[in-house]
Residue frames as a rotation matrix with the C-alpha (Angstrom) as fourth column:
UNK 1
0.559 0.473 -0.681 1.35
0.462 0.504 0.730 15.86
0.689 -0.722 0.064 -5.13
UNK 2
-0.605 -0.795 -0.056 2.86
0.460 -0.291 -0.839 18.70
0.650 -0.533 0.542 -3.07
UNK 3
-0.169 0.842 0.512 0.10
-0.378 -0.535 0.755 19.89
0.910 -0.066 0.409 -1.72
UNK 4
-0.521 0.527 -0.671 -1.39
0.700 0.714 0.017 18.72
0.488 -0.461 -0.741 1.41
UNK 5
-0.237 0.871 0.430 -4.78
-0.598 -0.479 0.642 19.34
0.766 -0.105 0.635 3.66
UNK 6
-0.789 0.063 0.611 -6.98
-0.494 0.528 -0.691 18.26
-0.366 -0.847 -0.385 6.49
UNK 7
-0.102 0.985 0.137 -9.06
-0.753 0.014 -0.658 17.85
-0.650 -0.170 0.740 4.47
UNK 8
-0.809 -0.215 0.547 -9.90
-0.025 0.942 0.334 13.71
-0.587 0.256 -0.768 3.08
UNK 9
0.316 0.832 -0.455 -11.87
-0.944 0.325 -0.061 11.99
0.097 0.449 0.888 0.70
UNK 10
-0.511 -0.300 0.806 -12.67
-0.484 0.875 0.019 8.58
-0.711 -0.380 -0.592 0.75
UNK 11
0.050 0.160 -0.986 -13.01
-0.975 0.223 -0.013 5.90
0.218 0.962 0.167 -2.25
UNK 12
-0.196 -0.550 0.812 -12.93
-0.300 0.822 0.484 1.70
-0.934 -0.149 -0.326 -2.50
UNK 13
-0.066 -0.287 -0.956 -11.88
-0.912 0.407 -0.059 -1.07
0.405 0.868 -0.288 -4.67
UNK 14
0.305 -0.122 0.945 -11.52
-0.484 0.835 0.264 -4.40
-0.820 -0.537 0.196 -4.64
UNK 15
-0.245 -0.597 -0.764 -9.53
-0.908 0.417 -0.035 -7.35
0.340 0.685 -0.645 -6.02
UNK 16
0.868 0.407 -0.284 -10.59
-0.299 0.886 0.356 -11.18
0.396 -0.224 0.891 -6.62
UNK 17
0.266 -0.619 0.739 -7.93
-0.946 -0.018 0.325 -12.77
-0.187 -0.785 -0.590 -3.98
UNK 18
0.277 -0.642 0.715 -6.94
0.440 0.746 0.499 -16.28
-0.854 0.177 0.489 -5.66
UNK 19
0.523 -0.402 0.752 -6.40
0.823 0.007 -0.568 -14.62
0.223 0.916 0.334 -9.57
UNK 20
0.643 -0.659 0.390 -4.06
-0.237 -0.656 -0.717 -11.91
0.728 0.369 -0.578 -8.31
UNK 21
0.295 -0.697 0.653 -2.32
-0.571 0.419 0.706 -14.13
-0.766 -0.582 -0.275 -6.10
UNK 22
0.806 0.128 0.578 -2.42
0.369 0.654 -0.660 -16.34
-0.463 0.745 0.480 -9.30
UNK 23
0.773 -0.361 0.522 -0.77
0.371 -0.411 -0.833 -13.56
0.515 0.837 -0.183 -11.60
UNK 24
0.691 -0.491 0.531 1.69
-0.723 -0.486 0.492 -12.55
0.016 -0.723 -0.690 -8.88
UNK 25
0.153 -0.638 0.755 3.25
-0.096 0.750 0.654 -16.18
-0.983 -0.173 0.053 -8.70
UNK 26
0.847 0.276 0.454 2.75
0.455 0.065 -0.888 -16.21
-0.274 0.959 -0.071 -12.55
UNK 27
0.823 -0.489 0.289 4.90
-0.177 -0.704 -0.688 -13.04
0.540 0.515 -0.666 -12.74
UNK 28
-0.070 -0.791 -0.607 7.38
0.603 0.452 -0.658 -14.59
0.795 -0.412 0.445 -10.12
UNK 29
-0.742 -0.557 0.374 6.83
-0.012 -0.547 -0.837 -12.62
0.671 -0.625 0.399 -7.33
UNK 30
-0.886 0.196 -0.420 4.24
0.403 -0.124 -0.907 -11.72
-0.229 -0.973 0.031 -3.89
UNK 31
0.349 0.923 0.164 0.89
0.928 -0.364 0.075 -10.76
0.129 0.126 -0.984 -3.38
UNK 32
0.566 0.155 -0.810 2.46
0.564 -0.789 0.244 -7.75
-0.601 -0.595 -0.533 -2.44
UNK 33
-0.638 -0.511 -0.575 4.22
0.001 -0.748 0.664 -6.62
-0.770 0.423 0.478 -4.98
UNK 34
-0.680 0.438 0.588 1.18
0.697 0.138 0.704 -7.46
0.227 0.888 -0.399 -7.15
UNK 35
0.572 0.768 0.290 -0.90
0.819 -0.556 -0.143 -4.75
0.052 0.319 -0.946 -4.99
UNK 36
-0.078 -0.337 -0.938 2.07
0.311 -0.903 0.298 -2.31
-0.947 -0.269 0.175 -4.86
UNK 37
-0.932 -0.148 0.330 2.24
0.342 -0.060 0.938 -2.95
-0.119 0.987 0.106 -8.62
UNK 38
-0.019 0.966 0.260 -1.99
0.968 -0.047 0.245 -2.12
0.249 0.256 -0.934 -8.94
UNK 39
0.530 0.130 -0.838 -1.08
0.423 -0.897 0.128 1.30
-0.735 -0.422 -0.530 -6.85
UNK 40
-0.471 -0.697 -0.541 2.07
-0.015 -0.607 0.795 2.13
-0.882 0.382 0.275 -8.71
UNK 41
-0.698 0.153 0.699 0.32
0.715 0.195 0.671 1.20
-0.033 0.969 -0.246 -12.26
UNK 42
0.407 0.797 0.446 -2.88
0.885 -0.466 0.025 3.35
0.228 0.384 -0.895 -11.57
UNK 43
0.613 0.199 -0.764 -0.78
0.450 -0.884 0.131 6.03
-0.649 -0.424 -0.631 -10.17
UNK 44
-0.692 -0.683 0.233 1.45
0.464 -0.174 0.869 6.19
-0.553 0.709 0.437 -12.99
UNK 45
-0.338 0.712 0.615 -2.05
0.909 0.077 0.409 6.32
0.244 0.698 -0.674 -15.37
UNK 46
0.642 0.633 -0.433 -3.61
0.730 -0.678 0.091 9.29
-0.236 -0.374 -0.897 -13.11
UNK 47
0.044 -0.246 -0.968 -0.49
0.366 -0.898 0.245 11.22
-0.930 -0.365 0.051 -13.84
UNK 48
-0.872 -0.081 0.483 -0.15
0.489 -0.173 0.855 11.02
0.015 0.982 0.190 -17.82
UNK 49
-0.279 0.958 0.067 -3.78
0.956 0.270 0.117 11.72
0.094 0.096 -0.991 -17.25
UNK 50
0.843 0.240 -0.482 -3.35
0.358 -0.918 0.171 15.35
-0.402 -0.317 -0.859 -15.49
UNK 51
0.815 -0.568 0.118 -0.35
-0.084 -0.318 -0.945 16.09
0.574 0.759 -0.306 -18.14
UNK 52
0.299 -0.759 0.578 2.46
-0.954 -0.217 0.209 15.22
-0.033 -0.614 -0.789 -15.00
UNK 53
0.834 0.231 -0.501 4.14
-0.128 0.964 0.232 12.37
0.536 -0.130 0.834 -15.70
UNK 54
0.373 -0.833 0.409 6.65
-0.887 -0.192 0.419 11.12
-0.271 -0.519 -0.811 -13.27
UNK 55
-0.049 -0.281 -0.958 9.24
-0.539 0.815 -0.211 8.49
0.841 0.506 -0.192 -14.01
UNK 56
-0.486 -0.194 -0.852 9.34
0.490 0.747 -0.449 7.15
0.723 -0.636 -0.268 -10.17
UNK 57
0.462 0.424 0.779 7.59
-0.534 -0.568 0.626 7.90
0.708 -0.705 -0.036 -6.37
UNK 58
-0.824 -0.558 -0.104 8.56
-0.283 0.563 -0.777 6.63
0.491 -0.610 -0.621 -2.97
UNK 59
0.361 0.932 -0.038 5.81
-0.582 0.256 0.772 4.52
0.729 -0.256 0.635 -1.48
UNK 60
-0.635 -0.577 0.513 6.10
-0.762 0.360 -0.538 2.66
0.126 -0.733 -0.669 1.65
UNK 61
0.219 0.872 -0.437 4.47
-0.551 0.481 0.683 -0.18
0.806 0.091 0.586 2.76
UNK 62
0.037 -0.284 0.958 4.17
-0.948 0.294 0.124 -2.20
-0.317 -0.913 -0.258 6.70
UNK 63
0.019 -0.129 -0.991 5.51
-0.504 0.855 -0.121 -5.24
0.863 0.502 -0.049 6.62
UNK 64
0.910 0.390 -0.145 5.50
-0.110 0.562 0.820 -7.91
0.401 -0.730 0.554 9.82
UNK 65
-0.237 -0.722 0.650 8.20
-0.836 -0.189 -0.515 -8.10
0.495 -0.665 -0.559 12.40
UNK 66
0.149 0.037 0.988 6.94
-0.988 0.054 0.147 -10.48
-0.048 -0.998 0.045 14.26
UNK 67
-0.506 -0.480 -0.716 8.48
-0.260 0.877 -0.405 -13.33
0.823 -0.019 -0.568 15.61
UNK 68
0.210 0.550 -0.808 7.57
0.388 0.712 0.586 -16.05
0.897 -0.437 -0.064 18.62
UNK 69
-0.358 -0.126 -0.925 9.09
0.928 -0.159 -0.337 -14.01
-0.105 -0.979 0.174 21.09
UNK 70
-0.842 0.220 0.492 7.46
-0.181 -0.975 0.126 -10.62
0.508 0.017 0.861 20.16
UNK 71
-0.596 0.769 -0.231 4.23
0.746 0.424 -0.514 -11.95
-0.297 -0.479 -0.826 21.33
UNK 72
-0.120 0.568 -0.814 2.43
-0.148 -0.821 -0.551 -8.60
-0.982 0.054 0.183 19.62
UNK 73
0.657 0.462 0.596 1.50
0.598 0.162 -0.785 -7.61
-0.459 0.872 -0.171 16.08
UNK 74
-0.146 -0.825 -0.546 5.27
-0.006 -0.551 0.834 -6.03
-0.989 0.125 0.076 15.49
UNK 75
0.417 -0.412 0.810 5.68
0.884 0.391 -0.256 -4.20
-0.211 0.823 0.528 12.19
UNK 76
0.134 -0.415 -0.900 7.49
0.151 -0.889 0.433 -1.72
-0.979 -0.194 -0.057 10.75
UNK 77
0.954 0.282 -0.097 7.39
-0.057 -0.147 -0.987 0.60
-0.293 0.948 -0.124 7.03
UNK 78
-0.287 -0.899 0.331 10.08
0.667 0.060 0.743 0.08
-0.688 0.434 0.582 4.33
UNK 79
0.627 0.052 -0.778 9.81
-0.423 -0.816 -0.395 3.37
-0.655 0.576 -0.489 1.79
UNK 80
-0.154 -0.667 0.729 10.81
0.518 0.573 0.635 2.43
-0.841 0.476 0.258 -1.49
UNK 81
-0.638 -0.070 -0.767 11.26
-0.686 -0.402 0.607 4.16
-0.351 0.913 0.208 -5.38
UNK 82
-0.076 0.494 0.866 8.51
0.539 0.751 -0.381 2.26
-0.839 0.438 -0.324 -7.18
UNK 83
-0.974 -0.165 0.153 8.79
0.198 -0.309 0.930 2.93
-0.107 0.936 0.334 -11.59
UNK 84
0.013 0.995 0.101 5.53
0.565 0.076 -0.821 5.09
-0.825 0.068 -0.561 -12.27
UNK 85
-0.253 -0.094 -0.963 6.56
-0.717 -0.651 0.252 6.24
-0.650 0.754 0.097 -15.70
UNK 86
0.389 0.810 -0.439 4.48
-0.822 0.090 -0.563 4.61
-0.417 0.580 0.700 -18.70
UNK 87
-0.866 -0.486 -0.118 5.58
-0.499 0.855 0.140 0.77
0.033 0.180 -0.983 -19.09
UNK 88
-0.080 0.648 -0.757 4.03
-0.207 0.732 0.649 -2.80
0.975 0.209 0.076 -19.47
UNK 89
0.485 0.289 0.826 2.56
-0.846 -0.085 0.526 -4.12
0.223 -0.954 0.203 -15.85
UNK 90
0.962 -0.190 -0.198 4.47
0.214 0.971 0.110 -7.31
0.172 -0.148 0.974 -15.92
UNK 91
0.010 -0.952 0.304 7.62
0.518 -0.255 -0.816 -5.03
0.855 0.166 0.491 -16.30
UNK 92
-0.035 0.208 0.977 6.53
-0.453 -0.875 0.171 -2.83
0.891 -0.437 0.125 -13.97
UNK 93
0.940 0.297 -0.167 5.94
-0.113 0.735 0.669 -5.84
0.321 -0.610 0.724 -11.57
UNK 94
0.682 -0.722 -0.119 9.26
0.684 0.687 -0.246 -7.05
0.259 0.086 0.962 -11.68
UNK 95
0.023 -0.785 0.618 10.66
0.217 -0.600 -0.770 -4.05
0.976 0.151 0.157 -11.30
UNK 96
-0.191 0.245 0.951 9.10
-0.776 -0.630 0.007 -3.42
0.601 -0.737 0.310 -7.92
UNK 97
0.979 -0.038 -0.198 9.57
0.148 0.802 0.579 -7.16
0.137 -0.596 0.791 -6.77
UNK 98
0.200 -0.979 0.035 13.15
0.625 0.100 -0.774 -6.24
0.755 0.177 0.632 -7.10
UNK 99
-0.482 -0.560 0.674 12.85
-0.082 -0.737 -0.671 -3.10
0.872 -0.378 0.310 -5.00
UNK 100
0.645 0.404 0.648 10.43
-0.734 0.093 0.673 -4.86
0.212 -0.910 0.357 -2.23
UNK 101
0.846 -0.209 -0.491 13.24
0.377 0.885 0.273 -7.41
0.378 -0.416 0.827 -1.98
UNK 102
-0.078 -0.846 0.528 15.81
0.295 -0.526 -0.798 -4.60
0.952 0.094 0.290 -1.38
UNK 103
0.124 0.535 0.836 13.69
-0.622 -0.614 0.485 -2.96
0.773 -0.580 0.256 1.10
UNK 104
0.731 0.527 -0.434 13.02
-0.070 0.689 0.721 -6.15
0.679 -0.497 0.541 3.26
UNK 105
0.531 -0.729 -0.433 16.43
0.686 0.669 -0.287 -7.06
0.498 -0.144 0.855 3.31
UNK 106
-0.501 -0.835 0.229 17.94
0.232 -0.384 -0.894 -3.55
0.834 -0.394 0.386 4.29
UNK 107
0.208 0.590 0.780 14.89
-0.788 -0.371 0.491 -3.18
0.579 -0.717 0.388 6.87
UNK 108
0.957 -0.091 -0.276 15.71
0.156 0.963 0.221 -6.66
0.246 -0.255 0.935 8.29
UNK 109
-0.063 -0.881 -0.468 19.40
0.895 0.158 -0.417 -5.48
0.442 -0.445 0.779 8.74
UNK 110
-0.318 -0.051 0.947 18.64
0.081 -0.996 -0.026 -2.34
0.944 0.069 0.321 10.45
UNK 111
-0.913 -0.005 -0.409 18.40
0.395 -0.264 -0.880 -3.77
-0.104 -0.964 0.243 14.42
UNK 112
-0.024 0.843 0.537 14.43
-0.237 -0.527 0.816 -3.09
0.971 -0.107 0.213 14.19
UNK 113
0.529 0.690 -0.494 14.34
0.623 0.079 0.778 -4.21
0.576 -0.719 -0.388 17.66
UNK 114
-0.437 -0.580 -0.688 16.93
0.899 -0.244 -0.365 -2.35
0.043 -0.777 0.628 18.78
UNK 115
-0.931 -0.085 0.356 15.54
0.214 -0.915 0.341 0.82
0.297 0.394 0.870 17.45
UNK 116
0.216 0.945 -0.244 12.11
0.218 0.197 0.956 0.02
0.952 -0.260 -0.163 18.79
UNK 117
0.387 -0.213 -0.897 13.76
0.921 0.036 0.388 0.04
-0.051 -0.976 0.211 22.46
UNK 118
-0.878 -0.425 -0.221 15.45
0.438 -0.899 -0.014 3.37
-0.193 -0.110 0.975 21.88
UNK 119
-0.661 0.440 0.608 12.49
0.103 -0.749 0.654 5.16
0.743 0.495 0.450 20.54
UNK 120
0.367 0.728 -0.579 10.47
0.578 0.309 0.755 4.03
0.729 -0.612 -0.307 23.69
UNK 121
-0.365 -0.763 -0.533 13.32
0.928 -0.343 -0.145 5.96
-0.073 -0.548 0.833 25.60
UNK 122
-0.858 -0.325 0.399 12.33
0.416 -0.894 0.168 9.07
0.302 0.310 0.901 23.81
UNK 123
-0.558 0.689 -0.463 9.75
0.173 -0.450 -0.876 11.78
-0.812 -0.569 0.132 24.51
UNK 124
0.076 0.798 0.598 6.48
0.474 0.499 -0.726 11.70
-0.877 0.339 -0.340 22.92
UNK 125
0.429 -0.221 -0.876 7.45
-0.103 -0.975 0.195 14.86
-0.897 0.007 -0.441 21.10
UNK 126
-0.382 -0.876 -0.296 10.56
-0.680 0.049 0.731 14.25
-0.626 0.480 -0.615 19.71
UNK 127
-0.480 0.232 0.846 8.54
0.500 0.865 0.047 10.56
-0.721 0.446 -0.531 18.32
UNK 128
0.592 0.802 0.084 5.83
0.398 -0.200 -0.895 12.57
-0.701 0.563 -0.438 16.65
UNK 129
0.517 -0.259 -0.816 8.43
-0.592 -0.797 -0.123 15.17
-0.618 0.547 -0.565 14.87
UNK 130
-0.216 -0.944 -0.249 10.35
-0.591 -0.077 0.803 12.44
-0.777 0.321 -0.541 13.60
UNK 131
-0.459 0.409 0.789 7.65
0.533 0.837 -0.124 10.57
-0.711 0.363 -0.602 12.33
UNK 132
0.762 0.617 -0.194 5.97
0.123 -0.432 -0.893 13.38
-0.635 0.657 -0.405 10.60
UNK 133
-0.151 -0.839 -0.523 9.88
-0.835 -0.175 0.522 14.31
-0.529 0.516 -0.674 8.96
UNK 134
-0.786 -0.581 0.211 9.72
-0.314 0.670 0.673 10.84
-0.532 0.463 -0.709 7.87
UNK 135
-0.329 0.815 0.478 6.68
0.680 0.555 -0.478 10.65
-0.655 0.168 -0.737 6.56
UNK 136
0.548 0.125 -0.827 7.06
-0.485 -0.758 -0.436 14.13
-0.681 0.640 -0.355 4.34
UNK 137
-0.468 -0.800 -0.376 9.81
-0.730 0.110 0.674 11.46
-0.498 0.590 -0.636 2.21
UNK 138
-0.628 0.284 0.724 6.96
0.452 0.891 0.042 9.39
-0.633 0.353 -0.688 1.35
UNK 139
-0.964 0.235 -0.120 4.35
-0.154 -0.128 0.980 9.61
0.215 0.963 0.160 -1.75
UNK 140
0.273 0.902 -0.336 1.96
-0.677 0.428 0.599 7.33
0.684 0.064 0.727 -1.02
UNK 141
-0.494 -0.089 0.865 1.20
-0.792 0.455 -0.406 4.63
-0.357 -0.886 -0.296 1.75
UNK 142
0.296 0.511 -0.807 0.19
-0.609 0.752 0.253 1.22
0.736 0.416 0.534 1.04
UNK 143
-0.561 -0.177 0.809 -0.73
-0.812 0.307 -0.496 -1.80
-0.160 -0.935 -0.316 3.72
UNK 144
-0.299 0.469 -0.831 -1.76
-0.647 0.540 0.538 -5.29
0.701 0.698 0.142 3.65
UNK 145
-0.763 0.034 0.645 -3.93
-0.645 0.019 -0.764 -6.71
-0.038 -0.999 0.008 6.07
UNK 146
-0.815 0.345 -0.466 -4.92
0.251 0.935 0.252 -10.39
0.522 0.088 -0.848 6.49
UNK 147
-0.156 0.952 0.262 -8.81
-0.986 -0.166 0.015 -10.36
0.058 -0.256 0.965 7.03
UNK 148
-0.315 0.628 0.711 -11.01
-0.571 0.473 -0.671 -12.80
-0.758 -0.618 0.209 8.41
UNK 149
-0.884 -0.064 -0.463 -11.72
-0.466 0.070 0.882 -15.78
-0.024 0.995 -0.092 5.84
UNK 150
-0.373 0.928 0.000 -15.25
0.817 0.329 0.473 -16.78
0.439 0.176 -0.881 6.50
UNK 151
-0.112 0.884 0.453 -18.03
0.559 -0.321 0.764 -15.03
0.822 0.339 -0.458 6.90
UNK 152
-0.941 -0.297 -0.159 -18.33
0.295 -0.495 -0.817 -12.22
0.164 -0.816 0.554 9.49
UNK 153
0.129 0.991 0.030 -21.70
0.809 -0.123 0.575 -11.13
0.574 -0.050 -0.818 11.07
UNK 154
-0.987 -0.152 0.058 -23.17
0.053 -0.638 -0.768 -7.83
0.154 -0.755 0.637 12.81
UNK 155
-0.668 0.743 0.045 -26.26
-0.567 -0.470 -0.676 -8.05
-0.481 -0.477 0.735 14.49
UNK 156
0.083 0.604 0.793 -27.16
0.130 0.782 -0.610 -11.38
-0.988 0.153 -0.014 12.66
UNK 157
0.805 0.091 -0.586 -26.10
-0.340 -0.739 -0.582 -9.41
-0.486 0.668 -0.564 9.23
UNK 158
0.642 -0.628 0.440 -23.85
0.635 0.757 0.154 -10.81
-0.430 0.181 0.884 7.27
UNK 159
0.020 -0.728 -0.686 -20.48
-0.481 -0.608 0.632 -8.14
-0.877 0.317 -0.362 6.43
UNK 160
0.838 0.061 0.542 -20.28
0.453 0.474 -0.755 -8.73
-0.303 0.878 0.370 2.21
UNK 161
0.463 -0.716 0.522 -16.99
0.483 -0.290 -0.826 -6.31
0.743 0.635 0.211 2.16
UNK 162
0.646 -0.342 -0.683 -14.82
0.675 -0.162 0.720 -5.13
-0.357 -0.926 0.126 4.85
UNK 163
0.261 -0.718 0.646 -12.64
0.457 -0.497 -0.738 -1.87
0.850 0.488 0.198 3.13
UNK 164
0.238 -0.602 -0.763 -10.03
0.863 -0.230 0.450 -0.66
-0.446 -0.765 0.465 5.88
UNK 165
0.893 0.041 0.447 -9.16
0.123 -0.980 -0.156 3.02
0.432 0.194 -0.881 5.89
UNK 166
0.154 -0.747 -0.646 -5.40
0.987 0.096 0.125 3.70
-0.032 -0.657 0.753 6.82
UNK 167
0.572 -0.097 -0.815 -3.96
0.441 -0.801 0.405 7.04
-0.692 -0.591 -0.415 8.18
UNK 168
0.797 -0.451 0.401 -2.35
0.193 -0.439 -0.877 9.77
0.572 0.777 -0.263 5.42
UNK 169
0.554 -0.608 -0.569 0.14
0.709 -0.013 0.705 10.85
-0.435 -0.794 0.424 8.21
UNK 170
0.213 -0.376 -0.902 1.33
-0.225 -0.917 0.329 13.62
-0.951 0.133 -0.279 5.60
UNK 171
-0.786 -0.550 0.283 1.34
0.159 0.263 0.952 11.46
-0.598 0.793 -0.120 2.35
UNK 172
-0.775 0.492 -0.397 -1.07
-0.598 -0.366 0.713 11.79
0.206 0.790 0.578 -0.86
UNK 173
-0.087 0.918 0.387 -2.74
-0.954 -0.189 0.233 8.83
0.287 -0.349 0.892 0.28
UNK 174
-0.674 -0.116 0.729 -3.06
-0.513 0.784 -0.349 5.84
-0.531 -0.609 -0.588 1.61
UNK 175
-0.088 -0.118 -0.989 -3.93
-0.916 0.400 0.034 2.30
0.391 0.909 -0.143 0.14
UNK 176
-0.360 0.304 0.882 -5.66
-0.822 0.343 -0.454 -0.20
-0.441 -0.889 0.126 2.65
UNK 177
-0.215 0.411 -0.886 -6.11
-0.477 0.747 0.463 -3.89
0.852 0.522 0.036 1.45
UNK 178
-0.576 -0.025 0.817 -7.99
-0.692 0.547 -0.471 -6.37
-0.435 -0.837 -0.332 3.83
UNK 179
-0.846 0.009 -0.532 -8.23
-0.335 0.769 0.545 -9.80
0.414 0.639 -0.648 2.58
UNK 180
-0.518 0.715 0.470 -12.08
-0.516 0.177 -0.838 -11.20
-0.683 -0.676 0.277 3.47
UNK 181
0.301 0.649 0.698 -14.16
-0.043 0.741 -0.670 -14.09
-0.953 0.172 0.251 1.76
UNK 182
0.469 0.301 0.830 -12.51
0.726 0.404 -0.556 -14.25
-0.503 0.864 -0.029 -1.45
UNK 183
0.585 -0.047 0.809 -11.84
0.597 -0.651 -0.469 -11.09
0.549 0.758 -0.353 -2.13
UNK 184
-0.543 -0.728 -0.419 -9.07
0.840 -0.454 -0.298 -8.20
0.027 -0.514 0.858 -1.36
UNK 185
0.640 0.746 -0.185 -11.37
0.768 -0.610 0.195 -5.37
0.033 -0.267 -0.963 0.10
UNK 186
-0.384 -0.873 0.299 -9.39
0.786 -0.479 -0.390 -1.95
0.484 0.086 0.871 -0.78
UNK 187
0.610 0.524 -0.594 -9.95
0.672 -0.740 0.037 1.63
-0.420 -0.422 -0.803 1.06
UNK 188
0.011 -0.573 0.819 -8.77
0.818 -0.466 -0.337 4.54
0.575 0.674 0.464 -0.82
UNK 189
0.619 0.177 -0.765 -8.06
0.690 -0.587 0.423 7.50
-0.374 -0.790 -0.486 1.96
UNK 190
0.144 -0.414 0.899 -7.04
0.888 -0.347 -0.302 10.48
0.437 0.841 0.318 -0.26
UNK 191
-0.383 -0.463 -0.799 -5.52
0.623 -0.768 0.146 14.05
-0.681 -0.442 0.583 0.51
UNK 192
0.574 0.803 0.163 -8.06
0.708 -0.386 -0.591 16.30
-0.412 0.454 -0.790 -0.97
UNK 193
0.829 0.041 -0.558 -5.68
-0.107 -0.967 -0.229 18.63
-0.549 0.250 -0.797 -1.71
UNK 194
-0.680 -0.726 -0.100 -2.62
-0.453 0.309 0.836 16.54
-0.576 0.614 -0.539 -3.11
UNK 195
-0.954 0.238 0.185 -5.24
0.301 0.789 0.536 13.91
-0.018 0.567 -0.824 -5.30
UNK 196
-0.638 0.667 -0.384 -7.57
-0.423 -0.721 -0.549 16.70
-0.643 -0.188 0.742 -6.24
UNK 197
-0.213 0.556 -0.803 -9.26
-0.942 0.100 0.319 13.67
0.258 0.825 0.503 -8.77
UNK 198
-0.811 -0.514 0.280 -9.50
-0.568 0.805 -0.170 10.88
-0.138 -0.297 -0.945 -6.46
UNK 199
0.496 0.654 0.572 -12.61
-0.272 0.742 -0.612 9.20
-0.825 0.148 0.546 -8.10
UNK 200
0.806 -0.238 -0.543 -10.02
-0.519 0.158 -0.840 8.84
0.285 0.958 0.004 -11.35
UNK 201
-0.402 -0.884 0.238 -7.35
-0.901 0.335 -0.277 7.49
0.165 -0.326 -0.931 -8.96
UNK 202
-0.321 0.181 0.930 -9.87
-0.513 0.792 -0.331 4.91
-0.796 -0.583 -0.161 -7.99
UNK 203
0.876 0.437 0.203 -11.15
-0.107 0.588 -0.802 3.71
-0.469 0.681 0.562 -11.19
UNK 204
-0.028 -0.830 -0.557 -7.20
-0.690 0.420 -0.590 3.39
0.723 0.368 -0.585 -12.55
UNK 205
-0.487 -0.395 0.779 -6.80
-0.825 0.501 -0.261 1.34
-0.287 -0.770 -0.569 -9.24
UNK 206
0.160 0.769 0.619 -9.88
-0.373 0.628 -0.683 -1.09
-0.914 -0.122 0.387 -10.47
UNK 207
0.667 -0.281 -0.690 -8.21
-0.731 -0.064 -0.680 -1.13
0.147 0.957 -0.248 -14.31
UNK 208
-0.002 -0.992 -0.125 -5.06
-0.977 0.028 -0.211 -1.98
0.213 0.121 -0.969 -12.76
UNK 209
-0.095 0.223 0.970 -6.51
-0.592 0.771 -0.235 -5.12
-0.801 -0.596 0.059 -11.06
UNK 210
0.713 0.688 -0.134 -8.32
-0.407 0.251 -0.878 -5.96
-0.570 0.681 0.459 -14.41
UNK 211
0.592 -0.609 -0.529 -4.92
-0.743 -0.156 -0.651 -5.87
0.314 0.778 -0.545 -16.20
UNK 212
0.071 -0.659 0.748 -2.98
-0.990 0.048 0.136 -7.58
-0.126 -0.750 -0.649 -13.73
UNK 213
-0.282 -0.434 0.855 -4.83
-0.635 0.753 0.173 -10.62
-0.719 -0.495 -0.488 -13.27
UNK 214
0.677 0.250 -0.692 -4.79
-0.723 0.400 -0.563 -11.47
0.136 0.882 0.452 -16.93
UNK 215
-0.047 -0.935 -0.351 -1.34
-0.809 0.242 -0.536 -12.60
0.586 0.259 -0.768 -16.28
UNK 216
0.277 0.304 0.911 -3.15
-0.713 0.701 -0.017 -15.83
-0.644 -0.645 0.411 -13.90
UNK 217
-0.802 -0.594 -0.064 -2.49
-0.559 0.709 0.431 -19.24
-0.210 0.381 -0.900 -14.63
């Protein structure tokens, strides 16, 4: 995944939304580390698959900031080592509830508002270069986004799946979950030239679910 392009493909998934919350509390930990654990498991699979395994990546993921006085939708990404070398998913869980509880905690001491007010200081410029720098230290992107829990309509039409598309911003690809009737609605937004199989990335991603939420109560 050194590669990169302008040029995207696009792929979804989806996950039932009470049995992998289920198998998440099961395994002791977060809906979120149960879908970082579904990325990190199928990307582990996709590499053994193209003969590259790796033992770890750095994936990030946005987490919420906001408090009662932010009055906005404040977050901000924690970038973290997630284990994508060949292991059980329950281990593999755990291993990466450990490092999303690292993350929080050193993103949470790290003065996000203060740093929010300084970057506003800067020129637009200087924002973009440091975001793209910091975004060349990432793997993959992954986001979780609370959807709408009844029924949505266009034009009298009822919406049966809602899959969000998030921005690559210079990573392999990006991992969009929006929760909606029931179900966790994924978008797969792939770098055509780093994830040069991304209909096998999506059908590990749909495995990984399968596996996952054996581990329900």
């Amino acid at each position: 995944w050194t590669e990169r392009s302008l040029s995207r493909h696009l792929e979804v998934s989806s996950a039932p939304f009470r049995p992998t919350k289920d198998a998440a509390k099961a395994l002791g930990g977060t809906l979120n580390t149960a879908f970082l654990t579904i990325a990190s498991e199928a990307v582990s699979r996709y590499h053994v698959e193209l003969g590259a395994p790796v033992d770890a990546l750095r994936a990030s993921m946005a987490i919420s900031t906001r408090t009662s006085d932010s009055g906005a939708n404040a977050f901000s990404l924690v970038r973290m080592l997630v284990p994508t070398a060949e292991m059980a998913i329950d281990e593999r869980f755990r291993s990466i509830q450990t490092a999303a509880d690292d993350a929080v905690e050193a993103a949470a001491s790290a003065s996000l508002d203060s740093l929010a007010a300084f970057a506003s200081t800067l020129p637009t410029s200087i924002i973009c270069r440091l975001a793209r720098q910091q975004a060349q230290t990432v793997d993959f992107a992954t986001s979780n986004v609370k959807g709408a829990p009844m029924a949505m309509y266009v034009a009298g039409a009822q919406v049966v799946a809602n899959h969000a598309i998030g921005p690559l911003s210079g990573v392999a690809f990006n991992l969009t979950l929006l929760s909606y009737l029931g179900n966790l609605d994924m978008g797969i937004n792939t770098d055509r030239a780093a994830v040069t199989e991304p209909a096998m990335l999506a059908r590990f991603i749909s495995e990984s679910v399968d596996q996952l939420v054996t581990f329900a109560d």
